[in-house]
C-alpha positions as CSV (number, residue, x, y, z in Angstrom):
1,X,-131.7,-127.1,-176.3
2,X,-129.7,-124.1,-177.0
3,X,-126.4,-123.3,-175.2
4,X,-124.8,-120.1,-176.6
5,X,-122.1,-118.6,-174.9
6,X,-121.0,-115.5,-176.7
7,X,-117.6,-116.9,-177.3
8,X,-118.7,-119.9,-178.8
9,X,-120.8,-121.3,-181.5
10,X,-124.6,-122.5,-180.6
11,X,-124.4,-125.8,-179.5
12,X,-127.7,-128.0,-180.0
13,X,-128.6,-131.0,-177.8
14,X,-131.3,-133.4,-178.1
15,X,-134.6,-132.3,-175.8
16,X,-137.4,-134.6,-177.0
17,X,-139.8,-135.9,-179.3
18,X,-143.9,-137.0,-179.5
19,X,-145.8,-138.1,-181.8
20,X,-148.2,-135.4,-183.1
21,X,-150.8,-136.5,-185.5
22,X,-152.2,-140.4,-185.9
23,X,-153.8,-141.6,-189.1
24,X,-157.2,-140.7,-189.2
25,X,-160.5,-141.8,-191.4
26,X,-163.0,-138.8,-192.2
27,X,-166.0,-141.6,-192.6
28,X,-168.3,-138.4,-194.0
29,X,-166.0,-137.9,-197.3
30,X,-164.5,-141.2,-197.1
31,X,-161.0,-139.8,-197.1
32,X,-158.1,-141.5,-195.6
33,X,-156.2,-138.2,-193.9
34,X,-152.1,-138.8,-193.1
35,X,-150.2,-138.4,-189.8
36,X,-147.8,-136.6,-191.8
37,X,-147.2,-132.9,-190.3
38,X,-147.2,-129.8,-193.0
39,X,-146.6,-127.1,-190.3
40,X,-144.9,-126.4,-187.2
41,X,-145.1,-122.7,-185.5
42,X,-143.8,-121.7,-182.5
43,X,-145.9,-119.7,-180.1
44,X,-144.9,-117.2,-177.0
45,X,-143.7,-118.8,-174.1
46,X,-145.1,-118.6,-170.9
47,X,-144.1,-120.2,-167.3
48,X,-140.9,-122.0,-169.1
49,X,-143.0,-124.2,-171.3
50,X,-142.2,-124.3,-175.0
51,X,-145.7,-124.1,-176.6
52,X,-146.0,-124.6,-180.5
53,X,-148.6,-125.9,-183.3
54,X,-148.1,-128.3,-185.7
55,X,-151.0,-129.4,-188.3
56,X,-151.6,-132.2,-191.1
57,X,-153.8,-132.1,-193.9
58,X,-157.3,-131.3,-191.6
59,X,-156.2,-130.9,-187.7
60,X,-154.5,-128.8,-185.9
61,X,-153.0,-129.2,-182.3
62,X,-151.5,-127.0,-179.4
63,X,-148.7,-128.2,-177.8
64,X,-147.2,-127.5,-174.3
65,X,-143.8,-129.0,-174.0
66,X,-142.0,-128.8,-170.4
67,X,-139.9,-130.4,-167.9
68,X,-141.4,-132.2,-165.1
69,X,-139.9,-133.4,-162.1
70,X,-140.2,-136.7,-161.1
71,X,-141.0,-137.2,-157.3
72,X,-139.8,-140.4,-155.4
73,X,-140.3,-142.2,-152.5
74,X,-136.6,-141.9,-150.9
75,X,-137.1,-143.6,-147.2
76,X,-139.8,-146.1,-146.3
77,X,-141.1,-146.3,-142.8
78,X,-139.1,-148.9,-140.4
79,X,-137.7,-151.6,-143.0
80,X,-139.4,-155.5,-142.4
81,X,-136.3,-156.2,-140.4
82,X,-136.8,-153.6,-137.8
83,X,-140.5,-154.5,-137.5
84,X,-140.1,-158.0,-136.5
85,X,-137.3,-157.4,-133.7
86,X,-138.7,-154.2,-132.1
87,X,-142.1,-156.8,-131.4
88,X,-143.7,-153.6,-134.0
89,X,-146.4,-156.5,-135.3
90,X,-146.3,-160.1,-135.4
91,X,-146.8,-162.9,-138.0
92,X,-150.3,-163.0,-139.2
93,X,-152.2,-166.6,-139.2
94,X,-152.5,-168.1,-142.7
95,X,-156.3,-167.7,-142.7
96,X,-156.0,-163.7,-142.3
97,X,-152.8,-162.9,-144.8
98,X,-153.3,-159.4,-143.6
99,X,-150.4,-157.2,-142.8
100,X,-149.7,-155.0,-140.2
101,X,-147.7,-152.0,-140.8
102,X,-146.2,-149.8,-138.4
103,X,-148.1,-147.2,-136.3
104,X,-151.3,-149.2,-136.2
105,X,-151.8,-149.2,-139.8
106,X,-153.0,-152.3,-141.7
107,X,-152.6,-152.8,-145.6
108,X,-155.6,-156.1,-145.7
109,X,-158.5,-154.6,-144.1
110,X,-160.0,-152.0,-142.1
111,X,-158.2,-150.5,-139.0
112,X,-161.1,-151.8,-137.1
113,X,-161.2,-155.0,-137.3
114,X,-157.9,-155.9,-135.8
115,X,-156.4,-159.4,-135.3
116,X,-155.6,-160.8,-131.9
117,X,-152.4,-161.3,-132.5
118,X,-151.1,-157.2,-133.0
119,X,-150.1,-156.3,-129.7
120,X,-148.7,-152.5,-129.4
121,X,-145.2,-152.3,-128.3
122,X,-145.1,-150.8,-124.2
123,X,-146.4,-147.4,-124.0
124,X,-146.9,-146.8,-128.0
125,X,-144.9,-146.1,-131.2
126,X,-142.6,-143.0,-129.9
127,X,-142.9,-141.1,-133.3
128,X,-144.5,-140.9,-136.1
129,X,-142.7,-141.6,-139.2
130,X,-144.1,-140.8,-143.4
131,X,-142.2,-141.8,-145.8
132,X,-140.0,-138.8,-148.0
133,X,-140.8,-137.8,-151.5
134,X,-138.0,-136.6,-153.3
135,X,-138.0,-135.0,-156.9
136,X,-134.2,-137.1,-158.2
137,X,-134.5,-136.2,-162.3
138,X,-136.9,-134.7,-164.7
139,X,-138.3,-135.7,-167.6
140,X,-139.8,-133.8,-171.0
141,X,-143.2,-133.8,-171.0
142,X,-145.6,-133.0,-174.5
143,X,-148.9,-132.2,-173.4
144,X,-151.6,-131.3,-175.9
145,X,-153.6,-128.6,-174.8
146,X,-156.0,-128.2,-177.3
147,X,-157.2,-129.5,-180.7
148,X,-158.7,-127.5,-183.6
149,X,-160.1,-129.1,-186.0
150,X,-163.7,-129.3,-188.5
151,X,-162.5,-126.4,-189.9
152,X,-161.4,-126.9,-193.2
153,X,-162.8,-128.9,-196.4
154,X,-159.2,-128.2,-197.9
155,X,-155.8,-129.5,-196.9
156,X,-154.4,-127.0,-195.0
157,X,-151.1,-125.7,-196.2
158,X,-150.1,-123.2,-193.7
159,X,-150.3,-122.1,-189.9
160,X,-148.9,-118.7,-188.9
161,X,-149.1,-117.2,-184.5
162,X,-149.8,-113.6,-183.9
163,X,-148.0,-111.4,-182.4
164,X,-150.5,-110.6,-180.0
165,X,-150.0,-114.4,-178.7
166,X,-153.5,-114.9,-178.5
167,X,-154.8,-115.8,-182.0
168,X,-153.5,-117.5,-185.2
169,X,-154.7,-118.3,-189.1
170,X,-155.2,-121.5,-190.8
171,X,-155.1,-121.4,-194.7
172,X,-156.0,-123.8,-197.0
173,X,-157.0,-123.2,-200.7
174,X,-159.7,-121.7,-200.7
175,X,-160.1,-120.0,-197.0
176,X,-157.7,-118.5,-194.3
177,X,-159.3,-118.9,-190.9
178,X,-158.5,-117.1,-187.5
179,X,-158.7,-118.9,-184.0
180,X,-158.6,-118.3,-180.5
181,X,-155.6,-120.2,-178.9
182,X,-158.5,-120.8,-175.7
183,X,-161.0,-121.8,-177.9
184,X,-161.1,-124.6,-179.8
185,X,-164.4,-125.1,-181.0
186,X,-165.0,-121.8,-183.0
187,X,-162.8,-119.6,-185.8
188,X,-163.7,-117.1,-187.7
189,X,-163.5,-117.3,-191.8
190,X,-161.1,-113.9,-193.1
191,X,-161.0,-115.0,-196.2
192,X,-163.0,-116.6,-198.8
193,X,-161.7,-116.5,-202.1
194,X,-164.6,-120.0,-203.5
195,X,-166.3,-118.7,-206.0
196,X,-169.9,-119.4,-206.7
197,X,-169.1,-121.6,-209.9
198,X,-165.8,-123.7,-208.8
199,X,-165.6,-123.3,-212.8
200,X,-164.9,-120.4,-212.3
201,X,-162.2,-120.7,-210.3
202,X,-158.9,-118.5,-211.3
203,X,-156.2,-119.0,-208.2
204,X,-156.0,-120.5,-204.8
205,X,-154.2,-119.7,-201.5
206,X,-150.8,-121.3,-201.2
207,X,-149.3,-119.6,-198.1
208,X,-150.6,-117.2,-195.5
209,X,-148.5,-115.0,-192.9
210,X,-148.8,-112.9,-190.0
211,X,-147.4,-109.6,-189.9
212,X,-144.6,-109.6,-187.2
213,X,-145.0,-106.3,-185.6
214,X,-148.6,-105.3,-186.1
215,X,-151.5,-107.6,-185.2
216,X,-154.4,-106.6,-187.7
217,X,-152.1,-107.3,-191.0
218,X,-151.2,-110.3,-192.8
219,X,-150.5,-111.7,-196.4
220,X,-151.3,-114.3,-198.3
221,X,-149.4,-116.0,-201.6
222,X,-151.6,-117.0,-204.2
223,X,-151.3,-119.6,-207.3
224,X,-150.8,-116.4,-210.0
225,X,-147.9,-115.1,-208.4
226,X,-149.4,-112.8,-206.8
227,X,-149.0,-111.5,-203.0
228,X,-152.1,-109.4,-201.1
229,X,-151.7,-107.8,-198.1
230,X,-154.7,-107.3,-195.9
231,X,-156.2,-105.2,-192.8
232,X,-158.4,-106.7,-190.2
233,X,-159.7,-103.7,-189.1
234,X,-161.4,-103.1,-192.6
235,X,-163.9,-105.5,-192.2
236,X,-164.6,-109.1,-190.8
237,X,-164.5,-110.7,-194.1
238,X,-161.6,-109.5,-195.7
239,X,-162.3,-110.2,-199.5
240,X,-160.2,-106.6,-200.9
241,X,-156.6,-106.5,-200.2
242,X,-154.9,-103.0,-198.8
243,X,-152.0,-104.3,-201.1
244,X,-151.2,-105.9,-203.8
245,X,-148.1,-107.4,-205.0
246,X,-147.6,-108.7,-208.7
247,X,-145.1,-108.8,-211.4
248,X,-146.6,-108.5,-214.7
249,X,-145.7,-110.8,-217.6
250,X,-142.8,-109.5,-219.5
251,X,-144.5,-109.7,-223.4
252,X,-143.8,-112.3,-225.6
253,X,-142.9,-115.1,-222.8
254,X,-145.8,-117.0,-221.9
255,X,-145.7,-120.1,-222.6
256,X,-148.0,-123.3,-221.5
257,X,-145.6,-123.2,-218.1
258,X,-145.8,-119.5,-217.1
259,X,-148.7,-120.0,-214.8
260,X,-147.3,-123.2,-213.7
261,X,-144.1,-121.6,-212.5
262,X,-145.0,-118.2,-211.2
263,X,-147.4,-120.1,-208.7
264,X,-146.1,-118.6,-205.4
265,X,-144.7,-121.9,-202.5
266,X,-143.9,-119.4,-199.9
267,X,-143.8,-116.4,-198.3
268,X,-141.7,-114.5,-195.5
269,X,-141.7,-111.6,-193.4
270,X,-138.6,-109.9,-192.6
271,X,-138.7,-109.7,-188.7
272,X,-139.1,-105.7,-189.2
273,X,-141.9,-106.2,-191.4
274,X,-140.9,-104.1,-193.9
275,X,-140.2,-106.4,-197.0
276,X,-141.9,-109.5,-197.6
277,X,-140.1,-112.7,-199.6
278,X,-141.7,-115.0,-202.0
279,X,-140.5,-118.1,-203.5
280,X,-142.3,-119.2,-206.7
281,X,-140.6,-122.2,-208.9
282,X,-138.2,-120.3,-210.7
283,X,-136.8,-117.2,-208.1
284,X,-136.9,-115.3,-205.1
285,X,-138.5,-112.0,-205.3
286,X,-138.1,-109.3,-202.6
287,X,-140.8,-106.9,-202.3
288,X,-141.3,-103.8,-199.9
289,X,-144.4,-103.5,-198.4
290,X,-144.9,-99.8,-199.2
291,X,-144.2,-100.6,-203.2
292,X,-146.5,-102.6,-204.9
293,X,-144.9,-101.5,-208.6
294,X,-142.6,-104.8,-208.7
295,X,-140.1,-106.7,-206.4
296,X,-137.1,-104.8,-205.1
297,X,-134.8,-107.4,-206.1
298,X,-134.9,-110.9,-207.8
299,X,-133.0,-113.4,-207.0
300,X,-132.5,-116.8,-210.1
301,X,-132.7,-119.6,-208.2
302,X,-133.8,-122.6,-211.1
303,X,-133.2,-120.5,-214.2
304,X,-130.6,-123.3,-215.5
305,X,-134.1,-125.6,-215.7
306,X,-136.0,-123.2,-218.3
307,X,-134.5,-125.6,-221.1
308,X,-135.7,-128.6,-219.2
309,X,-139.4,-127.5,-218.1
310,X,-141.6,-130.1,-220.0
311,X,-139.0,-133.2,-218.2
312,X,-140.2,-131.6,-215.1
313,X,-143.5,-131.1,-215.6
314,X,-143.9,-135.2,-217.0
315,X,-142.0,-136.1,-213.8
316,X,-143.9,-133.6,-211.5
317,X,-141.2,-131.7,-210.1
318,X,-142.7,-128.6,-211.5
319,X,-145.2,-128.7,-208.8
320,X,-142.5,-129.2,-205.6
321,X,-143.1,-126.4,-203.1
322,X,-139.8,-125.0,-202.0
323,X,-139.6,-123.0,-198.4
324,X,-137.9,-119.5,-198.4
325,X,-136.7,-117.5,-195.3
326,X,-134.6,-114.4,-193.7
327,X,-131.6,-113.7,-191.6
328,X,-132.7,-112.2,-188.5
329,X,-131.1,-109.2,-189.6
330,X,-132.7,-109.1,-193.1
331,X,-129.0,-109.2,-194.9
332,X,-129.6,-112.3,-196.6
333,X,-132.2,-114.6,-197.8
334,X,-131.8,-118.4,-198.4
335,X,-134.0,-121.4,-200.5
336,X,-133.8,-125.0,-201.4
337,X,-133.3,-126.5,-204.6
338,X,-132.2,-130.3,-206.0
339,X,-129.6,-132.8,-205.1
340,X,-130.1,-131.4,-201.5
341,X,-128.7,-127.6,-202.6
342,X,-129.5,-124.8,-201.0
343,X,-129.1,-121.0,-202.1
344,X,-128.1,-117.8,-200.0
345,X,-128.4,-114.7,-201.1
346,X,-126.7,-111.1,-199.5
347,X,-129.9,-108.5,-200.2
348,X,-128.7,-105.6,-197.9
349,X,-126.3,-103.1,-198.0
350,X,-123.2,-103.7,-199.5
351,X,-123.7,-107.2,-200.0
352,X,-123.7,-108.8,-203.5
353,X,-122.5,-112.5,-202.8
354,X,-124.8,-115.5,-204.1
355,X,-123.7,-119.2,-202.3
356,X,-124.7,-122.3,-203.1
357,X,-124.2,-125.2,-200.8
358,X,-125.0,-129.1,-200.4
359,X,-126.7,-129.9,-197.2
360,X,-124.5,-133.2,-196.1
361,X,-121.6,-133.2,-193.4
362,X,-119.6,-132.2,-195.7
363,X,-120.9,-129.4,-198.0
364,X,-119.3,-128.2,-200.3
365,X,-119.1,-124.5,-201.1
366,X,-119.2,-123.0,-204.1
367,X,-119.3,-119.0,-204.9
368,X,-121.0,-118.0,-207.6
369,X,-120.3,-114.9,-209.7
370,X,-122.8,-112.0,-209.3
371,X,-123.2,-109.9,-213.2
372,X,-121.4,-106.4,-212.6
373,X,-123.8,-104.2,-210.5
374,X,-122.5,-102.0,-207.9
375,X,-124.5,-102.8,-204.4
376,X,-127.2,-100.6,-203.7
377,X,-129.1,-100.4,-200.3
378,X,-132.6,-102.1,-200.2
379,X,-133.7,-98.2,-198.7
380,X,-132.6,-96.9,-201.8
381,X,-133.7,-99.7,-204.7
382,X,-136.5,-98.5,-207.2
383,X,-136.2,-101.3,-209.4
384,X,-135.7,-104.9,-209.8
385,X,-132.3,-106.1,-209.3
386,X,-131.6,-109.8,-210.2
387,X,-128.8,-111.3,-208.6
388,X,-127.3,-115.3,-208.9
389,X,-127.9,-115.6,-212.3
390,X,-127.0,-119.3,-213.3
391,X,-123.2,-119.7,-215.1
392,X,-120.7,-122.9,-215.6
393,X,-120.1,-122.0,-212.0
394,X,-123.0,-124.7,-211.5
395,X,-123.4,-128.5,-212.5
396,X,-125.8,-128.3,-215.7
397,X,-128.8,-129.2,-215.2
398,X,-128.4,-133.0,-216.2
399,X,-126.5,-133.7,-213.2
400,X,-128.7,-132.9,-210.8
401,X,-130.5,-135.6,-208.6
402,X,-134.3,-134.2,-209.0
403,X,-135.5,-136.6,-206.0
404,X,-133.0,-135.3,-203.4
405,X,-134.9,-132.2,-202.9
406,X,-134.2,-129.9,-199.9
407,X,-137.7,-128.3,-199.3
408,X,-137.6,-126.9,-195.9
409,X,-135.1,-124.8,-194.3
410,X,-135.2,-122.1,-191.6
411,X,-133.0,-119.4,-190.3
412,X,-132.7,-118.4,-186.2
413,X,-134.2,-115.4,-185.3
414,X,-131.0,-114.2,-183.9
415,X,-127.6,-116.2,-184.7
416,X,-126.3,-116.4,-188.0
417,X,-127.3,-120.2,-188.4
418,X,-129.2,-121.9,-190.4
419,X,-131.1,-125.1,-190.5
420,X,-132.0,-127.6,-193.3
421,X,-133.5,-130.8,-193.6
422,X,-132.8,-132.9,-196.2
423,X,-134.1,-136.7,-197.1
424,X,-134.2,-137.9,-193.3
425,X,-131.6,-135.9,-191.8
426,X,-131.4,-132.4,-190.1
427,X,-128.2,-130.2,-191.1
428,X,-127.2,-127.2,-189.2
429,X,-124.7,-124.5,-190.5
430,X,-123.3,-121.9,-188.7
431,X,-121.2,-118.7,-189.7
């Protein structure tokens, strides 16, 4: 819950909680599939219900989430004192335990067979008298409306609404799906980058996104590094991109990790639509959607790791999917790192800073030194510009704790907050 006075700072209260997803067994492919929830996406909200999706590896579900009122019975008929001194009813005998209630009723039988010892008081009950039902308190309420699943043979890494708020896409590796928030039991495949010979498979999907503004365009990330934008209105199975987004290899620097790192985790529209953000391993790339020649700006997020690549590859950190995301505003762009760090960057006009923080109750802040380039409006940009490059400003790369690792974050659509979870906890920052 969300009270934010204009004077104030946003102040968040607890609301509720359900439980999603249950462990399931797919008895066809003998597969065991987790509770464990790899997307949440809020959806348009109608009638004061807060509606949203959240999916695990194979199902996905559609939540309504509202307060209820709770109705109670406030005043009974005459209480069992009354009855027995206004001569109401009388005692039952022990071989009918029947008893009478007020205005003729009876709770151990049918009103017709009546025992000869209810008498009626002198000329009737006066009134008529029902109990009240009072609605005291409310309650949250999580109601699932609906439940799409069958629909994937892939675990599903990403869910993104439309801003029609009527449909939204499923991706997995191999397929991106659109559905019908009404209907359950049918989607429609978009998508389909399976070859004929999974040998000769090249890439797979790794995130998917709705365009914010217009309803026929999305993207979707891929495993090369590569980031396609496509039209629905081209045709119903959408296997050529309108756009294509890709950074060629700078010659002379592959190396057995190149593919490994430039494997895309995320991507982000800016709430204009205009510039999309990716997040492979190593940066964030800015790129707007009208130039597909290379980013407009790169941002080094893990650049102090290049040295220690193959320890991360032996460990499997090398594979860790870190989120990205925007300011409402599009001035700045944020993204996780190790021992529960997390990067922002200033991308619009005028701003150069690059801030790394520790998500804990106390973080600590620590500014790091931009290279000497004067600030040049996203409008105007024509080439890459990298920002945050890694100095002693930062703890070398031995002393970072490669298991704390802050993977999700998000920014409010609106206020200048931002939230980040971290091991079990939930950290929210506000500026």
């Amino acid at each position: 819950m969300l009270d934010n006075p204009i004077s104030r700072h946003p102040e968040f209260r607890y609301k509720t909680e359900f439980q999603s997803h249950e462990p399931e067994f797919d008895y066809l492919k003998s597969l065991e599939i987790e509770e464990k929830i790899n997307k949440i996406r809020w959806c348009q909200t109608t009638n004061g219900g807060l509606f949203l999706l959240s999916t695990n590896d194979k199902t996905i579900k559609y939540w309504r989430v509202q307060e209820k009122k709770v109705k109670r019975i406030s005043e009974m008929n005459l209480s069992s004192a009354q009855d027995a001194g206004d001569g109401s009813f009388a005692s039952s005998s022990a071989s009918n335990p029947a008893v009478y209630l007020p205005n003729g009723g009876c709770s151990g039988g049918a009103y017709s067979s009546f025992s000869n010892d209810f008498t009626f008081p002198p000329g009737g009950f006066p009134s008529l008298r029902l109990p009240k039902v009072t609605s005291q308190e409310t309650s949250i309420v999580a109601r699932c409306r609906r439940i799409f699943a069958h629909a994937h043979d892939y675990h599903i890494n990403s869910i993104s609404t439309n801003s029609d708020g009527e449909t939204f896409i499923s991706a997995d590796d191999l397929r991106i799906n659109l559905w019908n928030l009404e209907i359950s039991n049918q989607s429609f495949n978009i998508v389909d980058v399976k070859p004929a010979n999974m040998e000769d498979l090249t890439e797979v999907i790794t995130s998917a996104e709705f365009h914010p503004v217009h309803c026929n365009t999305l993207a979707y990330s891929s495993s090369r590094g590569s980031v396609r934008l496509i039209d629905l209105r081209q045709s119903a199975l959408c296997d050529n991109h309108s756009q294509l987004f890709h950074e060629p290899e700078t010659p002379g620097s592959k190396s057995f990790f190149t593919e490994i790192i430039a494997s895309i985790s995320d991507i982000k529209f800016a709430k204009d639509g205009r510039h999309i953000l990716s997040r492979d391993y190593m940066t964030l790339k800015l790129w707007d959607v009208s130039m597909n020649s290379g980013p407009v700006a790169t941002f080094q997020v893990h650049e102090y790791l290049r040295p220690k690549l193959c320890d991360l590859y032996e460990n499997d950190s090398i594979f860790d999917k870190f989120e990205c995301c925007l300011s409402g505003d599009g001035s700045r762009v944020a993204t996780g790192s190790y021992s529960n760090l997390f990067r922002v960057f200033g991308c619009g006009p005028g701003i150069t800073e690059a801030t790394t923080l520790e998500a804990s109750k106390n973080p600590t802040r620590r500014q790091v030194q931009n290279p000497a380039r004067p600030a040049r409006s996203l409008g105007g940009l024509t080439r890459v510009v990298r920002r945050g490059a890694e100095n002693a400003g930062l703890d070398a790369a031995n002393n970072f704790d490669f298991t704390a690792k802050l993977l999700h974050l998000a920014w409010h659509p609106t206020e200048n907050s931002i939230a980040c979870a971290a091991a079990n906890s939930l950290y929210m920052y506000y500026a």
